[in-house]
C-alpha positions in Angstrom: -93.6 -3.2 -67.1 -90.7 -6.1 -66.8 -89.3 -5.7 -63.3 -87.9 -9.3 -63.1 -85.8 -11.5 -65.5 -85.2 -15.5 -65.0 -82.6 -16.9 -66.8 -82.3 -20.7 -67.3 -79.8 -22.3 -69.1 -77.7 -25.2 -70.4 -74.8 -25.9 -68.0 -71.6 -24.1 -70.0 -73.9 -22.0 -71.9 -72.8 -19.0 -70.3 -75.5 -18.2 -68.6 -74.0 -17.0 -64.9 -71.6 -14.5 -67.0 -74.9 -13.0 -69.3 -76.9 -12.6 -66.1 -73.9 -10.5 -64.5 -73.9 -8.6 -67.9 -77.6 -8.0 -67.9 -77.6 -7.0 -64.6 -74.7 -4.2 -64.6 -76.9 -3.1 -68.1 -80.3 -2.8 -66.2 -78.1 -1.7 -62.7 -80.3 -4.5 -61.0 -79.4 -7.1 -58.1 -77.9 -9.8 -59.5 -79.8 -13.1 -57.4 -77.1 -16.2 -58.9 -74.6 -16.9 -55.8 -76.4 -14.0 -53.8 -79.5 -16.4 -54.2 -77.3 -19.9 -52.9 -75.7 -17.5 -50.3 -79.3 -16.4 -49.0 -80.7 -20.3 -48.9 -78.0 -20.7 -46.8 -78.6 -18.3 -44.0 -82.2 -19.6 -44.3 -81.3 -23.0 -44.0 -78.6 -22.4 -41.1 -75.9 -24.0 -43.3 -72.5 -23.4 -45.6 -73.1 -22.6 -48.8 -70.9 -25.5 -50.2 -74.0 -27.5 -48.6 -76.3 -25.7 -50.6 -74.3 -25.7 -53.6 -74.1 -29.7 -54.5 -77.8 -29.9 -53.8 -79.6 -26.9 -55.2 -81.5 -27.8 -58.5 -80.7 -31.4 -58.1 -82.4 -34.4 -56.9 -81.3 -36.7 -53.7 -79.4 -39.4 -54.3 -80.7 -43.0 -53.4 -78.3 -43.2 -50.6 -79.1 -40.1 -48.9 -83.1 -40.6 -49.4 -82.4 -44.1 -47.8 -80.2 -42.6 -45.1 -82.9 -39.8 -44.4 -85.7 -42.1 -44.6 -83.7 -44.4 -41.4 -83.2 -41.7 -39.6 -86.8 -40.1 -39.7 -88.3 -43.2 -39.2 -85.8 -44.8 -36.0 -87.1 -44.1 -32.5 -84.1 -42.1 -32.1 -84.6 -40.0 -35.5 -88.5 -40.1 -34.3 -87.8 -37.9 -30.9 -84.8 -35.8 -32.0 -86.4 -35.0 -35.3 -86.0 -31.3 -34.7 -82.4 -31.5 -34.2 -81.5 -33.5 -37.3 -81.0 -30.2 -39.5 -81.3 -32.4 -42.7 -80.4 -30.1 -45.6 -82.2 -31.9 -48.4 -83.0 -30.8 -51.8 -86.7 -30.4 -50.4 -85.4 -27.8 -47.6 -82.8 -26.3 -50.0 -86.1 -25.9 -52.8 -88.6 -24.3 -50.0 -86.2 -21.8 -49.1 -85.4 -21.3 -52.5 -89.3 -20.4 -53.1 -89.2 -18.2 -50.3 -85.9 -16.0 -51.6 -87.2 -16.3 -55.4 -91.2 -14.3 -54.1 -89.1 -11.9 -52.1 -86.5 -11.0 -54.9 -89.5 -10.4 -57.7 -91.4 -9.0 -55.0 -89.0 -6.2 -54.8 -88.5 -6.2 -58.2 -85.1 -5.0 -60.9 -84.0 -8.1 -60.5 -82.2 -10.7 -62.5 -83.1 -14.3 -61.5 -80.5 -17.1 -62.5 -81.9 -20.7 -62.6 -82.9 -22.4 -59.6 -86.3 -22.8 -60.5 -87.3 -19.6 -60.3 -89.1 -19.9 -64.1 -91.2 -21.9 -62.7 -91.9 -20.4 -58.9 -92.8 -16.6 -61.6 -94.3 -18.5 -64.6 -97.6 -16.9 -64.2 -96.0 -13.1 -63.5 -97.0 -10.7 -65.8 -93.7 -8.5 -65.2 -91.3 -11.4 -65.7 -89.2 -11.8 -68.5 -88.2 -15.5 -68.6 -84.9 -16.7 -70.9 -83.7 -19.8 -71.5 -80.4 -19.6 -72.6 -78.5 -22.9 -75.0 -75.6 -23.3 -76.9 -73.7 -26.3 -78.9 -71.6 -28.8 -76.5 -68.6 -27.7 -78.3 -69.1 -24.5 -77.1 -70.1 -25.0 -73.7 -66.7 -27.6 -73.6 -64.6 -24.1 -74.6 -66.5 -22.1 -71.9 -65.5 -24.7 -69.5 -61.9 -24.9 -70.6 -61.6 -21.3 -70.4 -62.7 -21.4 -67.0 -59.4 -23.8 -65.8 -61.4 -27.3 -66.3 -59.8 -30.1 -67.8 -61.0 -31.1 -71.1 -62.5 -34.6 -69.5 -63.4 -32.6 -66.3 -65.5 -30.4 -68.8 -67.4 -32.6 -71.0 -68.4 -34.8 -67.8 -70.1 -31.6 -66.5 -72.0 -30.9 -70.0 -73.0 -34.1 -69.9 -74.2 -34.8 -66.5 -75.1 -31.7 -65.2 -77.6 -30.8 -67.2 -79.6 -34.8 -66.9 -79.8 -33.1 -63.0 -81.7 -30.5 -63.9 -84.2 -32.5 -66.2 -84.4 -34.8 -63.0 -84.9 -32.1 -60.4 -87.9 -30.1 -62.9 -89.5 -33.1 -63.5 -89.6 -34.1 -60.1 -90.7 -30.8 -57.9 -92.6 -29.3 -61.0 -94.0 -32.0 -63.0 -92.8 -30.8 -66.7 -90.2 -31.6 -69.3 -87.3 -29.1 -68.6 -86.8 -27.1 -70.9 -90.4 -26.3 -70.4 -90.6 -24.5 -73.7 -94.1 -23.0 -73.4 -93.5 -20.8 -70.0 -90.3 -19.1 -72.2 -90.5 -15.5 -73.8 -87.6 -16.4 -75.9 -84.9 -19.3 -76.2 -81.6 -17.8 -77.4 -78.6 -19.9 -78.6 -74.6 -18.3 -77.1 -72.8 -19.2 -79.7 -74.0 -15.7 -81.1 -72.0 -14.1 -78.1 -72.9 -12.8 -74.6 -73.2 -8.8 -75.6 -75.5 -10.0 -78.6 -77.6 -12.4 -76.0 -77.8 -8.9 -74.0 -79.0 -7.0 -76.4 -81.1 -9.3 -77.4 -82.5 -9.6 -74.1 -83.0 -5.8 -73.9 -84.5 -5.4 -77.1 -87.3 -8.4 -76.1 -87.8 -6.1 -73.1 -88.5 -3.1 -74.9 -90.8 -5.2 -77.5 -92.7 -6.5 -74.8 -93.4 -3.5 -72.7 -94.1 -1.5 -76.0 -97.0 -4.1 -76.5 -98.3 -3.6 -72.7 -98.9 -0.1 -73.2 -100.5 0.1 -76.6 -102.8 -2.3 -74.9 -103.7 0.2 -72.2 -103.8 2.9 -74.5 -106.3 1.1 -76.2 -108.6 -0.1 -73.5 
């Protein structure tokens, strides 16, 4: 039985809006800013903190700044009081709300990693989700970004993400094999649902003809 769903995607691909849609279709929790809102708490931080650093890699500067702090005698004996909200902290604590949300189960997992933390769950869907630049561009500029302001984000957003998988999980991102299915937007979000659904159905269909025959 499929109790959780990940869904990774392009940046612009739509992916935030089909996980809301799949959610309010299954009637399960929705972990997208619920999930950035919970690392949060954890970490004892905003969540704008959270936000520019989750599925992202440090930058040089901050690694270099981090590095003099943990290392100077004052960093050394006030280490417990720095509070340094990294992308290592931000990915622990991202771990820890990704187990507890497909530990409970009906739940719809957006990004973050969490492909990857559930790759070897038997009751996970996992999705990646794609679509043509010119299309995630339009998403964008429906969204109230400029048209420069949107194809900087398609273009550099998504290079983050291949830096931050390769980095904390050692694979090429997309990491095609661990994926059920890669679907392509352009076809529209109530067709990626249903599509989604359907998989669903396929694949729990298969689990039980295998009991039945055991």
């Amino acid at each position: 039985m499929i109790k959780i769903v990940t869904i990774e995607r392009e940046y612009g691909s739509g992916g935030g809006e089909i996980a809301q849609l799949l959610g309010k279709q299954l009637g399960w929790k929705l972990w997208d800013q619920l999930l950035t809102e919970e690392i949060a708490r954890l970490a004892d931080c905003p969540k704008a903190v959270v936000e520019v650093r989750e599925e992202r890699t440090d930058p040089l500067y901050y690694r270099l700044f981090k590095s003099f702090l943990r290392g100077s005698y004052e960093g050394s004996i006030n280490a417990h009081k720095l509070k340094l909200v990294d992308s290592e902290c931000i990915l622990k604590f991202t771990e820890q709300v990704v187990q507890h949300a497909a530990k409970t189960g009906n739940s719809v997992i957006v990004g973050r990693g969490s492909q990857q933390f559930l790759k070897n769950r038997q009751d996970t869907l996992r999705v990646f989700l794609y679509a043509p630049r010119e299309d995630k561009v339009r998403r964008l500029l429906a969204r109230g970004k400029s048209e420069k302001e949107a194809e900087q984000l398609v273009d550099t957003v998504d290079r983050e993400r291949v830096d931050f998988i390769q980095k904390y999980f050692h694979v090429e991102w997309p990491d095609r094999p661990i994926y059920h299915t890669m679907i392509n937007t352009v076809i529209g979000d109530e067709a990626v649902v249903h599509m989604i659904l359907d998989l669903m159905k396929t694949l729990e269909a298969r689990v039980t003809a295998r009991a039945l025959a055991q």
